[in-house]
DRENPA-3360 file (N, C-alpha, C; in nm, 2 decimals, always signed):
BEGIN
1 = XXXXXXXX = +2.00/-2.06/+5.62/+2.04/-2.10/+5.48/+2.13/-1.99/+5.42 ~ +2.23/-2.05/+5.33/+2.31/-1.92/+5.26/+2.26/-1.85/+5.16 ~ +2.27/-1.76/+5.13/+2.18/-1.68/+5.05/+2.25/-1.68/+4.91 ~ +2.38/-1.73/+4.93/+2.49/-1.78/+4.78/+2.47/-1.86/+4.71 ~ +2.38/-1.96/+4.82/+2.34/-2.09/+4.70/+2.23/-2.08/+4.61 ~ +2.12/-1.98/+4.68/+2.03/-1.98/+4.61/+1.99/-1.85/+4.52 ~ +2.12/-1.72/+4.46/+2.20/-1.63/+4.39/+2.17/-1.68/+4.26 ~ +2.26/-1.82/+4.23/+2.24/-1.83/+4.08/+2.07/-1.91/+3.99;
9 = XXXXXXXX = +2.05/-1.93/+4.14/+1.84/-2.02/+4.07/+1.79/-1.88/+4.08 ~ +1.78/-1.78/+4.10/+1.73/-1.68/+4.13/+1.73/-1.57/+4.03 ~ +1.93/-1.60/+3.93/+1.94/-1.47/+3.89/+1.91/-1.60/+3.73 ~ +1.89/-1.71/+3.74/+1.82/-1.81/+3.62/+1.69/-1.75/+3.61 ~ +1.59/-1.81/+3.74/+1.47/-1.79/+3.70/+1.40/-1.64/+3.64 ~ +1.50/-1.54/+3.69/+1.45/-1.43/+3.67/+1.53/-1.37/+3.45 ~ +1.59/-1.46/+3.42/+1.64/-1.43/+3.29/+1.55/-1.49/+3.20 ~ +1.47/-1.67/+3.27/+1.36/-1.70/+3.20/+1.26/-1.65/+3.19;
17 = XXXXXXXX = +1.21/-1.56/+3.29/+1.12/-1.50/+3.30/+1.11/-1.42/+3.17 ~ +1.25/-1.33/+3.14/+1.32/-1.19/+3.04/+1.27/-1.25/+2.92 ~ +1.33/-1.39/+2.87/+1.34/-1.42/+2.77/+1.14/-1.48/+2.74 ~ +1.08/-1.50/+2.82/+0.92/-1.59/+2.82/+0.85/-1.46/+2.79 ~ +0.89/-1.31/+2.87/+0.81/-1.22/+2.85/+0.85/-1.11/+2.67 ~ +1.01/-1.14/+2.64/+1.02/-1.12/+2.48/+0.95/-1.13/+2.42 ~ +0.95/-1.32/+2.42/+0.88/-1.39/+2.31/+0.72/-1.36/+2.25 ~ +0.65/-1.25/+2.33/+0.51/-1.26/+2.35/+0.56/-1.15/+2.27;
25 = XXXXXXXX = +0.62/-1.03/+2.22/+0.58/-0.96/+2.15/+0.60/-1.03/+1.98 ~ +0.50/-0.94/+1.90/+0.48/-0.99/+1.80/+0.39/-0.89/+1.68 ~ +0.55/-0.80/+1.65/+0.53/-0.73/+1.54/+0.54/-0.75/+1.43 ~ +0.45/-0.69/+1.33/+0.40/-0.71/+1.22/+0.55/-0.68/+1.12 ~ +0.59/-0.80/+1.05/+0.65/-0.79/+0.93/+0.69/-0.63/+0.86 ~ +0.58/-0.64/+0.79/+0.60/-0.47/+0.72/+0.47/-0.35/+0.80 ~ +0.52/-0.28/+0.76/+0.49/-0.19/+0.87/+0.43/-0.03/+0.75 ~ +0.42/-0.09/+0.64/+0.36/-0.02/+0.51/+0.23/-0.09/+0.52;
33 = XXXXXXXX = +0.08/+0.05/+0.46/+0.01/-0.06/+0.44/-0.09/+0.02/+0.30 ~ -0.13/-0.07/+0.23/-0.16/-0.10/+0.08/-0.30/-0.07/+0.06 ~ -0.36/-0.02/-0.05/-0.45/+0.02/-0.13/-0.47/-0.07/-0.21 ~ -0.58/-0.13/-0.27/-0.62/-0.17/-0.37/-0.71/-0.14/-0.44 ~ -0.67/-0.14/-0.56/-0.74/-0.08/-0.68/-0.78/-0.17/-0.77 ~ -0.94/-0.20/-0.77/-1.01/-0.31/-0.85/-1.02/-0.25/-0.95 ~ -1.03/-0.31/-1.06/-1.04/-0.24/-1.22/-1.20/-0.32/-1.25 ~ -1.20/-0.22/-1.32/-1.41/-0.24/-1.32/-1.47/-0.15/-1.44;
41 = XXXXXXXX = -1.52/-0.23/-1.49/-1.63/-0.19/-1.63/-1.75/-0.19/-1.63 ~ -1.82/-0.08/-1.61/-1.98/-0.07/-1.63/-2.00/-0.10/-1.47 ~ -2.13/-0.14/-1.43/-2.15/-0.14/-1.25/-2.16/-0.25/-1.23 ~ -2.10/-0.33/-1.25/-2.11/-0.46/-1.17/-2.02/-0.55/-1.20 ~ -1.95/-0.55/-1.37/-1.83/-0.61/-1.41/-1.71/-0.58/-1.39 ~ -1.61/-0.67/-1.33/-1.45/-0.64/-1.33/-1.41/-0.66/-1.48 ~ -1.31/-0.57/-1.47/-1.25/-0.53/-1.58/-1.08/-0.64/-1.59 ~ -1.06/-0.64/-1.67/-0.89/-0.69/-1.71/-0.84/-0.59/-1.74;
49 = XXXXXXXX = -0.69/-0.54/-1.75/-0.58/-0.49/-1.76/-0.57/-0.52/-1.90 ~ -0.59/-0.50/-2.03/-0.55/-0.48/-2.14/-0.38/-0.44/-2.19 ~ -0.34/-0.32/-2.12/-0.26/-0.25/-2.23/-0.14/-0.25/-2.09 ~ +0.01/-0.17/-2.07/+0.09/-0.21/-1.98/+0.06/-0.08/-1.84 ~ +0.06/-0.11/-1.77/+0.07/+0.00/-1.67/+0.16/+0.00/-1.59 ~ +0.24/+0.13/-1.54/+0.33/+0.13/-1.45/+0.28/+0.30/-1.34 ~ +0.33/+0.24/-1.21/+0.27/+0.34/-1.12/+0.37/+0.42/-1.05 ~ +0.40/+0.52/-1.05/+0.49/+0.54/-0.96/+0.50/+0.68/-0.87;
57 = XXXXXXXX = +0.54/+0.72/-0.77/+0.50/+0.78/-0.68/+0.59/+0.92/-0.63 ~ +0.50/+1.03/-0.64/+0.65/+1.13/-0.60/+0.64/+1.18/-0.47 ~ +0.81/+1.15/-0.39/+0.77/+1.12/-0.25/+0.86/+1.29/-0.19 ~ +0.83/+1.30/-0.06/+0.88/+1.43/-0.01/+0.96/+1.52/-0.02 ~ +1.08/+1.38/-0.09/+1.20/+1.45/-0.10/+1.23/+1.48/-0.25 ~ +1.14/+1.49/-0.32/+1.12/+1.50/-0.46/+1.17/+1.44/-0.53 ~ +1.18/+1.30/-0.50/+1.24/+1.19/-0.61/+1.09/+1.10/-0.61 ~ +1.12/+1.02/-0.74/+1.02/+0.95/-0.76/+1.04/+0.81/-0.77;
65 = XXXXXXXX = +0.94/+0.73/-0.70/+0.98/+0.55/-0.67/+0.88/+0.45/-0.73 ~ +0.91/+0.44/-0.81/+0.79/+0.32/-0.89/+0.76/+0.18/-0.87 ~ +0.65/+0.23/-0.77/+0.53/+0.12/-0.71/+0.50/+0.04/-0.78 ~ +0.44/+0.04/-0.91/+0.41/-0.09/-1.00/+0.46/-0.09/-1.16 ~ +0.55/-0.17/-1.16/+0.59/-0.16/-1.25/+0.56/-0.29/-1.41 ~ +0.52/-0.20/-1.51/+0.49/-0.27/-1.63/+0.33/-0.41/-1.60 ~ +0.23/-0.38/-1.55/+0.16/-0.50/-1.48/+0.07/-0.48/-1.62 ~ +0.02/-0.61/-1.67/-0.08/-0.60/-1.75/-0.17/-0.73/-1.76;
73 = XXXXXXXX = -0.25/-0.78/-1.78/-0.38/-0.89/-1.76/-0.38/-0.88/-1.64 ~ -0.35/-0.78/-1.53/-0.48/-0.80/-1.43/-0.58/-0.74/-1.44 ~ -0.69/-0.79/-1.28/-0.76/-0.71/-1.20/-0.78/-0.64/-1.11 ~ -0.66/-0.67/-1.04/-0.66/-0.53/-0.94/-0.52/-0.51/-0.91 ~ -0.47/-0.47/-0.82/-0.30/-0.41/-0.82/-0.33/-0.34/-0.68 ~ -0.22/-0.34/-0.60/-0.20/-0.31/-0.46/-0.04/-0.15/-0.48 ~ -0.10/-0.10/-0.39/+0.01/+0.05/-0.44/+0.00/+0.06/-0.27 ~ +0.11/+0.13/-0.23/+0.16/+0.16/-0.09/+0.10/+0.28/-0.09;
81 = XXXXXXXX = +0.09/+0.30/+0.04/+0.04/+0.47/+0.11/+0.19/+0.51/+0.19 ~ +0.20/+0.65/+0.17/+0.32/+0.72/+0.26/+0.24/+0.70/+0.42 ~ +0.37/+0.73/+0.49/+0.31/+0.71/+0.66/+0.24/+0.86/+0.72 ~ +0.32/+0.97/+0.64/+0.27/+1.08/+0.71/+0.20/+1.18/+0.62 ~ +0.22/+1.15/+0.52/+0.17/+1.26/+0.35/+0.04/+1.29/+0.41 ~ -0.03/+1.40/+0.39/-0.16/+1.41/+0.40/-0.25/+1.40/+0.28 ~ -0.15/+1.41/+0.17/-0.19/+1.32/+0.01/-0.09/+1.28/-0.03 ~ -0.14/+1.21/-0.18/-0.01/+1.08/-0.21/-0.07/+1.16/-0.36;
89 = XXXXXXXX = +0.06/+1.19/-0.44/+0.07/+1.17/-0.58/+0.10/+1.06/-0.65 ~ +0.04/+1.00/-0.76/+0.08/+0.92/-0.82/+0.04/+0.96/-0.94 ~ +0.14/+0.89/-1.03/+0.16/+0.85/-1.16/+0.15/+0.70/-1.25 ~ +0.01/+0.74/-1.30/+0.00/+0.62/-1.40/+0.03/+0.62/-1.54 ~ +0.07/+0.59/-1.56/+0.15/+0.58/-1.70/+0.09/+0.43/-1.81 ~ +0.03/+0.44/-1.89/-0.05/+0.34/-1.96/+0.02/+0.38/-2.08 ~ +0.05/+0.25/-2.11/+0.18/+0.19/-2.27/+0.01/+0.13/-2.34 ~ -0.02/+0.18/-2.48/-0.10/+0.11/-2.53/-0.04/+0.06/-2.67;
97 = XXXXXXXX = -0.05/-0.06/-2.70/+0.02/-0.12/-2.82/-0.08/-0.09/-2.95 ~ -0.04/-0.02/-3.01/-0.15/+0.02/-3.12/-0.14/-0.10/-3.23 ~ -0.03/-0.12/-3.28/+0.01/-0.22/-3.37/+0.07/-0.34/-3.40 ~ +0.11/-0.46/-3.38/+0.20/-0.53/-3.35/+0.32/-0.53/-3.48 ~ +0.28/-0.48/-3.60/+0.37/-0.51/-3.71/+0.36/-0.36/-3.78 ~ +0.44/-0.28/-3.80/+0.53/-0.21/-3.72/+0.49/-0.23/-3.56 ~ +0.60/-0.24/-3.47/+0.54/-0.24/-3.32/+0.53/-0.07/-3.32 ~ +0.42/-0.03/-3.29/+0.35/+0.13/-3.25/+0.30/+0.09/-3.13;
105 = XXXXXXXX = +0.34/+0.22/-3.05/+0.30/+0.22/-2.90/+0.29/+0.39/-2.84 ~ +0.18/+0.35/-2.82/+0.12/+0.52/-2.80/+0.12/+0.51/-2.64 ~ +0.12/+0.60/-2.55/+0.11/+0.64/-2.39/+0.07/+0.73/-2.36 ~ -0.04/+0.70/-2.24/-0.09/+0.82/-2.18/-0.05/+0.84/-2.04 ~ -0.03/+0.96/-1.99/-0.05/+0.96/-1.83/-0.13/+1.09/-1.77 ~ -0.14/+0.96/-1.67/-0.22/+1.06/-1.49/-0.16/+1.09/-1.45 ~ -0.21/+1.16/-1.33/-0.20/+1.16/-1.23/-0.36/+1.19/-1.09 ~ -0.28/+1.11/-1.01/-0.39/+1.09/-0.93/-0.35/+1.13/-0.77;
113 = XXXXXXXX = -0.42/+1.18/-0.68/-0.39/+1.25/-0.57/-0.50/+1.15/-0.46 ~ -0.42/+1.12/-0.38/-0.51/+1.01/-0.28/-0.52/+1.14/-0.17 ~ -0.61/+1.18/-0.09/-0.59/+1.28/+0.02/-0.63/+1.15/+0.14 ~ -0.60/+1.20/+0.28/-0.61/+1.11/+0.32/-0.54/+1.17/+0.48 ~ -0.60/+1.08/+0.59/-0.60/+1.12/+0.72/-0.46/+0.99/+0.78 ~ -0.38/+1.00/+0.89/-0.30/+0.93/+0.91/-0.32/+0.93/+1.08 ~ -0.31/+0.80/+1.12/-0.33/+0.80/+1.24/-0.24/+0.69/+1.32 ~ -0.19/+0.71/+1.41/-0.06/+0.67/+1.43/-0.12/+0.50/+1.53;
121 = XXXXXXXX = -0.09/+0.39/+1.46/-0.12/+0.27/+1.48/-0.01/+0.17/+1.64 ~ -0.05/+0.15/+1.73/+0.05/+0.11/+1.85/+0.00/+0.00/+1.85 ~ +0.14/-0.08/+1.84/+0.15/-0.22/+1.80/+0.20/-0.26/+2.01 ~ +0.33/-0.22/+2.02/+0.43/-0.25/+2.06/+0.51/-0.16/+2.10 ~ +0.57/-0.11/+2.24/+0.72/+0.02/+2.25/+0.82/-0.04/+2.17 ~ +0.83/-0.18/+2.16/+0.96/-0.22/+2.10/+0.93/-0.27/+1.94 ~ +0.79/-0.26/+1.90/+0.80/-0.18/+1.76/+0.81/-0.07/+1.68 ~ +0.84/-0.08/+1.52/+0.85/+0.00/+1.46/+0.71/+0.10/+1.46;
129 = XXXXXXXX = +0.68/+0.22/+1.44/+0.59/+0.32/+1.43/+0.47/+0.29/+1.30 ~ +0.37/+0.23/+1.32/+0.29/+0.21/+1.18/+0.17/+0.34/+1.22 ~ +0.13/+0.35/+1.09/-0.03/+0.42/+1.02/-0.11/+0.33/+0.97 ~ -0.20/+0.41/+1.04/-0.29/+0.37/+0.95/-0.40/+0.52/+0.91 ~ -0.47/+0.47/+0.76/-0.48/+0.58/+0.70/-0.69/+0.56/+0.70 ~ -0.71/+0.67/+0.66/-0.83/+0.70/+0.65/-0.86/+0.80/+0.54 ~ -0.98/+0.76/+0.39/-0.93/+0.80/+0.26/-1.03/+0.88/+0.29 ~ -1.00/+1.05/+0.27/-1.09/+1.22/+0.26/-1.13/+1.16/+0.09;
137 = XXXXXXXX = -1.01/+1.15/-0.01/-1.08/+1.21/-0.11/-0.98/+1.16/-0.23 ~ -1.03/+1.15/-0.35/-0.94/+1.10/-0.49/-0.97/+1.22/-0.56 ~ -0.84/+1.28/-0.61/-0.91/+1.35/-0.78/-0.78/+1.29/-0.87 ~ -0.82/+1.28/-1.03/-0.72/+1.23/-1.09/-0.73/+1.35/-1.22 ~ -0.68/+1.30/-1.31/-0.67/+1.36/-1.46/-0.72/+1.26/-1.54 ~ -0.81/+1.29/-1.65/-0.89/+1.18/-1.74/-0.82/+1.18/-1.88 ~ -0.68/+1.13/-1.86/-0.62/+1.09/-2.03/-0.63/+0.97/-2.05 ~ -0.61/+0.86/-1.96/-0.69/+0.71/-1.97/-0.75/+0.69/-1.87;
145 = XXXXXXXX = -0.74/+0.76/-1.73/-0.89/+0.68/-1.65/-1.04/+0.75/-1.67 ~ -1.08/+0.71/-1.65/-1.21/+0.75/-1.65/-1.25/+0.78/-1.54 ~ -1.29/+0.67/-1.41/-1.34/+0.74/-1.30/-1.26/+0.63/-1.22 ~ -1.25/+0.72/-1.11/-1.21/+0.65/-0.96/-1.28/+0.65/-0.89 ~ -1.37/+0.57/-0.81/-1.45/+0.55/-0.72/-1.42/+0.48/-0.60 ~ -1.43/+0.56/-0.47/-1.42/+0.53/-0.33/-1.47/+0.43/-0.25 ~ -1.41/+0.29/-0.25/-1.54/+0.17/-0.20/-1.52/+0.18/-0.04 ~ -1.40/+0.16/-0.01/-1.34/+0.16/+0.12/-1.27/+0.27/+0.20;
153 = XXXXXXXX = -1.29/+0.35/+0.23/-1.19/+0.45/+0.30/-1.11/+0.41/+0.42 ~ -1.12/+0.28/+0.51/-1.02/+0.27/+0.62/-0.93/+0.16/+0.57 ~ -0.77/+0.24/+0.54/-0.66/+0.17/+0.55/-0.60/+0.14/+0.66 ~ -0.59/+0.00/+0.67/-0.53/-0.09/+0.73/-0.44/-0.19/+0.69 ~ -0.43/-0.32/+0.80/-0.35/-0.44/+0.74/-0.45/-0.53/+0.68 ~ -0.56/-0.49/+0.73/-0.70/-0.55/+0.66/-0.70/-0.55/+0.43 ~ -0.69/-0.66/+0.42/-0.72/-0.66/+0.29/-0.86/-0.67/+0.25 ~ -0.88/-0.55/+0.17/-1.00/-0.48/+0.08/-0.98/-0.42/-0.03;
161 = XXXXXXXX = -1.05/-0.41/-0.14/-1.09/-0.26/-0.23/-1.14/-0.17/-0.17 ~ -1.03/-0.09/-0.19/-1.07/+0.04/-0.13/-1.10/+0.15/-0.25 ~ -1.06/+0.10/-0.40/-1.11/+0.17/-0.52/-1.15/+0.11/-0.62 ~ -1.26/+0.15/-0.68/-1.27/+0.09/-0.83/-1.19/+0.19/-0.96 ~ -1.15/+0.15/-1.07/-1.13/+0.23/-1.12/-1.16/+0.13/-1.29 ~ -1.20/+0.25/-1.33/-1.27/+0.23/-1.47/-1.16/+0.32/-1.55 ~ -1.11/+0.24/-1.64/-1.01/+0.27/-1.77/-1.09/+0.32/-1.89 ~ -1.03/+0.38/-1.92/-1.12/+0.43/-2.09/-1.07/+0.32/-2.18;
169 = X = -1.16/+0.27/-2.27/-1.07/+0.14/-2.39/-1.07/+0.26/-2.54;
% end
């Protein structure tokens, strides 16, 4: 038999092969992954979002990127974690409307420090590099929150409360 004829089924089957073994990988969209913070009144009731909040975050390079911006009638709110920080600063900033007529608007701000363990997540060699995080510890400042409480400590792509937090009214 010639070995030319059967060159091009050979150098086919083996590119279907290339393209059958691609298709199987299957990396995750975003490659960030998220906190949630239930808002909670007393021990057992969720709370609403009253007054405006904006979140924002100061990152390595000492600029700052604001994660949530202006949110108000919710319940909970999702904020990113850095991939490598061994803590995360943030900044809550609460707009409270004192008046509607004169409009008066009074503000308070936090700050809150997530500590936290990072552990390097393998999807894929021909994915991007993900974390995943594991929460050590919260401390904040009490100008409007009151308490932050630890429900969940393993961040993942898994959606959970991983905090309660209780506002001062």
């Amino acid at each position: 038999m010639n070995k030319r004829k059967f060159l091009p089924l050979g150098l086919f089957a083996f590119i279907l092969m290339q393209m059958v073994a691609c298709s199987s990988i299957d990396c995750p969209f975003m490659n960030t992954v998220y906190t949630t913070y239930q808002l909670k009144q007393g021990e057992e009731k969720t709370d609403t979002l009253r007054d405006t909040l904006s979140v924002w975050i100061h990152r390595f390079d000492k600029t700052d990127s604001v994660v949530l911006n202006k949110a108000v009638n919710v319940t909970s709110f999702n904020l990113p974690m850095s991939y490598t920080n061994l803590e995360d600063s943030l900044f809550f900033c609460i707009v409270h409307e004192v008046s509607k007529e004169p409009k008066v608007c009074s503000s308070v701000l936090d700050t809150v420090v997530v500590k936290k363990t990072n552990t390097p997540h393998f999807e894929s060699v021909d994915c991007s590099p993900k974390y995943f995080h594991e929460i050590t510890d919260v401390n904040h400042t009490n100008n409007g929150i009151n308490f932050i409480e630890i429900k969940n400590t393993s961040v993942t792509y898994e959606p959970k409360n991983h905090f309660y937090i209780y506002f001062k009214h």
